[in-house]
BALOBA-1460 file (C-alpha; in Angstrom, 3 decimals):
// residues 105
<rec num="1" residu="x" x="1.164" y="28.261" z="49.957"/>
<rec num="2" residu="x" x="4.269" y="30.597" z="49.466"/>
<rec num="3" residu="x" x="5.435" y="28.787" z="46.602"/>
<rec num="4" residu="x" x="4.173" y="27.808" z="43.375"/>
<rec num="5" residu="x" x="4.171" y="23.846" z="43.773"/>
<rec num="6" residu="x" x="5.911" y="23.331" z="40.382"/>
<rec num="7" residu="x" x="7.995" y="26.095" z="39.694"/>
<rec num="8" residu="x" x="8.928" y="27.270" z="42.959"/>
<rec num="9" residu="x" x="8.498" y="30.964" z="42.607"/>
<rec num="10" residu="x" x="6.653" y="32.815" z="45.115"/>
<rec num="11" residu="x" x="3.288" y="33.209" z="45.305"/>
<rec num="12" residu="x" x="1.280" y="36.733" z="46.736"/>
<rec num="13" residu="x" x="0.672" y="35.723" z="50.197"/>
<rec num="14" residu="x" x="-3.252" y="36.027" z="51.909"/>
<rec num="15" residu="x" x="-5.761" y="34.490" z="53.646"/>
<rec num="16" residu="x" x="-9.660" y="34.384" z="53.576"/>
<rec num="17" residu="x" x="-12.303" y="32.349" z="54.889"/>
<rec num="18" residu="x" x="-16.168" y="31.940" z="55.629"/>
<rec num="19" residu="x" x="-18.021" y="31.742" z="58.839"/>
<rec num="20" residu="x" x="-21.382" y="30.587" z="59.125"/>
<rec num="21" residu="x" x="-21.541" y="33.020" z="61.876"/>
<rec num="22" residu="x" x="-19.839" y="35.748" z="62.015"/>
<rec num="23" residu="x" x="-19.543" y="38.239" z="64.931"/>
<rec num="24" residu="x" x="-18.646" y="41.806" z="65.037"/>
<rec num="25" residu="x" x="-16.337" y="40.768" z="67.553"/>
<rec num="26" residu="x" x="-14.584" y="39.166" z="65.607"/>
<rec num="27" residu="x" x="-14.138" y="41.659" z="62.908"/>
<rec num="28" residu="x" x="-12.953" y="44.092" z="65.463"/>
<rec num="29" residu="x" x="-10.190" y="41.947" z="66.638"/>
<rec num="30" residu="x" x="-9.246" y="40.967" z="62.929"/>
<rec num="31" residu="x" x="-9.578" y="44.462" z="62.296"/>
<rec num="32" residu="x" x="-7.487" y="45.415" z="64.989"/>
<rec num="33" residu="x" x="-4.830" y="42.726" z="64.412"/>
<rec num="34" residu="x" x="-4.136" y="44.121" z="61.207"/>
<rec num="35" residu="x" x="-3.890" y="47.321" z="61.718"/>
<rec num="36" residu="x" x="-1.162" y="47.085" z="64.455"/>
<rec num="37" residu="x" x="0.941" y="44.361" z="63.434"/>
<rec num="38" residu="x" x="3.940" y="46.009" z="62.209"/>
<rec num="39" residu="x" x="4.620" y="45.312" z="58.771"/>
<rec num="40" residu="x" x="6.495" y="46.204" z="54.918"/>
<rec num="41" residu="x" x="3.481" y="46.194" z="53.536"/>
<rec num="42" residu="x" x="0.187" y="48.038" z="54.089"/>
<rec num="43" residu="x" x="-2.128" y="45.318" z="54.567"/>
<rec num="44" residu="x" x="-6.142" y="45.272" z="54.899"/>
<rec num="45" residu="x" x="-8.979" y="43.108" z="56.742"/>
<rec num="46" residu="x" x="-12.062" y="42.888" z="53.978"/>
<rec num="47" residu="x" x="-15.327" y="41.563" z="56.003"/>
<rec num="48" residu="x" x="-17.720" y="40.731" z="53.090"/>
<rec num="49" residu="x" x="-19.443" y="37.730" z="51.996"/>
<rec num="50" residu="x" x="-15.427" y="35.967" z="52.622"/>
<rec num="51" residu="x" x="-13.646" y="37.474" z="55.037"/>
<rec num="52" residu="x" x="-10.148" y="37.867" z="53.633"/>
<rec num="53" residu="x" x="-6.247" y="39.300" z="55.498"/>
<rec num="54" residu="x" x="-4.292" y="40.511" z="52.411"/>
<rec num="55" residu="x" x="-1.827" y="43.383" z="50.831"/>
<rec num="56" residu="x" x="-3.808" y="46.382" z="50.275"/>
<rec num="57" residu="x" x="-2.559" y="46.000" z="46.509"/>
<rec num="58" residu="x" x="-3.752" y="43.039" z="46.218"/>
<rec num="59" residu="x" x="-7.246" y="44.246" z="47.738"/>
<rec num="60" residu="x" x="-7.070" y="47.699" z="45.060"/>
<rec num="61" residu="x" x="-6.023" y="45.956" z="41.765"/>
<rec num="62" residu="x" x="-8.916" y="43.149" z="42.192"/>
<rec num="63" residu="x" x="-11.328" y="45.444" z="41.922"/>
<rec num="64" residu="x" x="-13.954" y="47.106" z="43.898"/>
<rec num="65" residu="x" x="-16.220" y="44.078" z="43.941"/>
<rec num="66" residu="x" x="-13.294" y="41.602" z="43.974"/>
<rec num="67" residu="x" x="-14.189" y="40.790" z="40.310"/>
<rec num="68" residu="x" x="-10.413" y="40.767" z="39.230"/>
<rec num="69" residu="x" x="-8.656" y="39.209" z="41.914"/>
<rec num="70" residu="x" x="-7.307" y="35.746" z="40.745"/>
<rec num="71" residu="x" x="-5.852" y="38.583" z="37.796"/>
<rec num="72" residu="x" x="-4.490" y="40.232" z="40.262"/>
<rec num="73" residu="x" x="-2.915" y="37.603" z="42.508"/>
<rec num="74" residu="x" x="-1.514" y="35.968" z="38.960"/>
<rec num="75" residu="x" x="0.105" y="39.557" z="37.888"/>
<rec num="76" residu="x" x="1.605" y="40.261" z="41.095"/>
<rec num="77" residu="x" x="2.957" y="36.873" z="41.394"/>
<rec num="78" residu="x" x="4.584" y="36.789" z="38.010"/>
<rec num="79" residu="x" x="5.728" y="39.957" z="37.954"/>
<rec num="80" residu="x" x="7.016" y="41.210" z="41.018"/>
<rec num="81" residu="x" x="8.823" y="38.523" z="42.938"/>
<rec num="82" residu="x" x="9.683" y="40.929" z="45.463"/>
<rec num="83" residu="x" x="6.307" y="42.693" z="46.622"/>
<rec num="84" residu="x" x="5.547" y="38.708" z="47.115"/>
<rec num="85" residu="x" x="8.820" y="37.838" z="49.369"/>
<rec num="86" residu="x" x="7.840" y="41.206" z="51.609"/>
<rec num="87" residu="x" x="4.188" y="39.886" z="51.362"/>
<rec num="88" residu="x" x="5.725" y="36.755" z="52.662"/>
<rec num="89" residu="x" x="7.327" y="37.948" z="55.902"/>
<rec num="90" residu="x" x="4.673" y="39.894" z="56.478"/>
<rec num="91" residu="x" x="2.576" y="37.663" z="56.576"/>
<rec num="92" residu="x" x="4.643" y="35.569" z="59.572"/>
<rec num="93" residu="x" x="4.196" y="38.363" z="61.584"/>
<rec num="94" residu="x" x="0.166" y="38.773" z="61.342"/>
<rec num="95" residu="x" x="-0.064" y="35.068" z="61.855"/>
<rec num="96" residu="x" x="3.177" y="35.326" z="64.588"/>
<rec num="97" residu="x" x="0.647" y="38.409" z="66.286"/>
<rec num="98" residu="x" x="-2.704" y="36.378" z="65.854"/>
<rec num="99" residu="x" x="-1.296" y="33.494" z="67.926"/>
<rec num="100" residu="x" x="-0.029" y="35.749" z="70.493"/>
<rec num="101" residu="x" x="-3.758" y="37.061" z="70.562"/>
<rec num="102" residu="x" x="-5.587" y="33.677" z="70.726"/>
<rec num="103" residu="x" x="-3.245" y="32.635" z="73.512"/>
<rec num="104" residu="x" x="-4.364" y="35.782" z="75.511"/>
<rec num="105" residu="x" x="-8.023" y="34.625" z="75.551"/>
């Protein structure tokens, strides 16, 4: 969600999921996808125990073991409304490039 439901402002945009089985690859296409999708932003592919797309910022101020992320995602969001719009078109394109991807397979 780009948008806080109630008060509209905008929201750090990322992604991250679980598999139950996950494949190297996988990771190497995520990996890949990131990395070449032209973007504002510098943006990262985490493969841990969640697999997570997001801002490299976002990645660096949660912490090395993630311990500090929803901190993170709530200071970013409140206080820099435009990191979060660039976050936000960014974030088209990775999805706009992933689609392209699964439709080549």
């Amino acid at each position: 969600m780009e948008r806080h439901p109630i008060y509209g402002y905008r929201q750090v945009s990322f992604v991250s999921w679980r598999f139950e089985e996950p494949s190297d690859f996988l990771r190497g296409k995520f990996e890949s996808l990131v990395q070449n999708t032209s973007t504002n932003l510098e943006w990262r592919f985490e493969a841990a125990h969640n697999w997570m797309i997001a801002p490299a910022r976002l990645i660096d101020q949660a912490g090395q073991g993630g311990e500090f992320f929803n901190e993170a995602v709530a200071s970013i969001t409140e206080h820099d409304q435009e990191f979060c719009a660039s976050a936000e078109e960014d974030f088209m394109q990775i999805f706009i490039a992933l689609e392209e991807e699964s439709e080549k397979s």
